[in-house]
N, C-alpha and C positions, 0 to 999 in steps of 0.2 A: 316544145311539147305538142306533140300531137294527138288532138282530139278521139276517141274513138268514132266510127262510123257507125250511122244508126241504121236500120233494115227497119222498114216500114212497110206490109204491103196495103195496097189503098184498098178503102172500108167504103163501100155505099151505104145509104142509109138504110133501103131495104134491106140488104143483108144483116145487117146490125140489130135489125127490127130481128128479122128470122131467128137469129140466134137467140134471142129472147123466148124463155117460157115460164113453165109456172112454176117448177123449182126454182129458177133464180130468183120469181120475185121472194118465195117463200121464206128462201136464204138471205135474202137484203132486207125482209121484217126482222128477222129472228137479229140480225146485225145490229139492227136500228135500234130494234127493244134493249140490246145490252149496252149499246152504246149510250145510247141514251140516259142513262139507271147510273151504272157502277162507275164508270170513270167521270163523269158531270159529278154525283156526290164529290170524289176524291177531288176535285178542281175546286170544290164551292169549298170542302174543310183545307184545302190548303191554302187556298187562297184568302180564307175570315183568319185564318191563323196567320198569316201573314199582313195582315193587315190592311188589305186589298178594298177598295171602296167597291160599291155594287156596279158602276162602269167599268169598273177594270173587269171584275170576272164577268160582266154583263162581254164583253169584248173578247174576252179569252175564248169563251165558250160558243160565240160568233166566230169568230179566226178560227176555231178546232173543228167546229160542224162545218161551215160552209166555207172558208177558205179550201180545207183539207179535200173536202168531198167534190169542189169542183176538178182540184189536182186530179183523185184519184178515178172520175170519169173520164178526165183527157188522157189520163196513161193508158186505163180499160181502152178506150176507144183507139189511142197509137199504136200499142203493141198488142190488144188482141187477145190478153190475156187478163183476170180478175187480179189486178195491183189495189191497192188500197193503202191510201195515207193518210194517219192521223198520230195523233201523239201517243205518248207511251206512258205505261200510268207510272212505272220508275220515273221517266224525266220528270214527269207533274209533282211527283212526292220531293222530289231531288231541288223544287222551287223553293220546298216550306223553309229550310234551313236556311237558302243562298237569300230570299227575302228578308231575313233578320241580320245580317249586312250590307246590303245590297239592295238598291231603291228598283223598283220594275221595272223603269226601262233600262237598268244595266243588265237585269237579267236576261231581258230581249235581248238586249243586245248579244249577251253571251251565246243565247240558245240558235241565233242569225250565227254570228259568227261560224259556229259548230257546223253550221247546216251546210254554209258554203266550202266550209272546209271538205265536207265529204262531197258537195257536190264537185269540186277539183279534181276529189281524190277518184271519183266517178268516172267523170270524165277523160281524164288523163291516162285510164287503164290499168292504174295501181292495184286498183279493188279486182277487175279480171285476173290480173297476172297471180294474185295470190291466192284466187278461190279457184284458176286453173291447179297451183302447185297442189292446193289441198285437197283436190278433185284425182288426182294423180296417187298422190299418198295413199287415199283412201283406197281408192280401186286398185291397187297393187297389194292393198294391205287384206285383202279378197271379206274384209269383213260384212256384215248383215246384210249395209247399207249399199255396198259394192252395187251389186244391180241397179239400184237407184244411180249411181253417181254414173255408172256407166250410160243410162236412160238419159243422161240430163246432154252428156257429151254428144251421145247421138243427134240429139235435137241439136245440142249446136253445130257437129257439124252439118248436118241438114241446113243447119240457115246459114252458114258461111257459104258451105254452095251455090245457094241461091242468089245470094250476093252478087256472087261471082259472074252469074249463069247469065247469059242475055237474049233469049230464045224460049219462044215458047209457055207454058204453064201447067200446072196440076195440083192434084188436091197435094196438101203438105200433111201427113199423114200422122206426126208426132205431137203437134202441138192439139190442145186440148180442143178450141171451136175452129170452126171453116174459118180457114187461110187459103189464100193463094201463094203458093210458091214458085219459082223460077226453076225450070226444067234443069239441071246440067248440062 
């Protein structure tokens, strides 16, 4: 099984700086405020219903804010693009039940398991191969969303080019913040 390739182009820090302004911070309070609030309630009632001592969901909600958030500033920073990872308030609700047979660290263990599994299925190209098929379907099928799926192809194959390309540089023009991309 072969890995997919990853396309990374390198980030200085002052660039990373630049790309930074007031809307984004505005957008990352407004994130923070909701984050904060609605899904932390949903973890603290799932978690006293489940019968979870104040360490465990003291932990939980440590692992979901700051595990999560360091993740998804290392992906912002690899690919260039606003990726964000955190839990889902379905899987959280989906604890309450499995904890009423199920001791917490099986359900860890469950919720690990799960993750690696998609991270395989990531990596090994499964997950492209059938969001290219559906990406196909769609845009043939000329409906709403067409332009969008066609927008998304462009961009990729913009960065398969680049890939490829070994010469040169320019602005990359599809993706959302300043990227450098590989000439053709």
């Amino acid at each position: 099984m072969q890995l997919e390739k990853h396309y990374s182009p390198l980030v200085r820090p002052g660039q990373a700086l630049s790309d930074f302004g007031g809307e984004y911070a505005v957008n990352a309070f407004v994130a923070f405020i909701f984050a904060a609030s609605g899904p932390v309630a949903i973890i603290l009632a799932v978690g006293t219903r489940g019968g979870l001592s104040e360490s465990d969901l003291s932990s939980w909600i440590f692992g979901a804010f700051f595990i999560n958030g360091l993740i998804s500033i290392a992906f912002c920073w690899l690919y260039r693009e606003p990726l964000v990872f955190f839990w889902t308030i379905p899987g959280t609700v989906l604890v309450g039940p499995a904890l009423g047979h199920l001791s917490f660290p099986e359900v860890i263990g469950a919720f690990v398991a799960t993750g690696l599994l998609m991270l395989v299925l990531g990596l090994s190209g499964w997950v492209r191969r059938c969001t290219d098929s559906v990406r196909r379907q769609r845009s043939s099928a000329g409906g709403p969303r067409s332009d969008h799926v066609r927008y998304i192809s462009r961009r990729d194959k913009i960065i398969r080019e680049a890939r490829s390309a070994d010469r040169g540089t320019q602005s990359c023009p599809s993706r959302p913040m300043r990227v450098t991309c590989r000439n053709p």
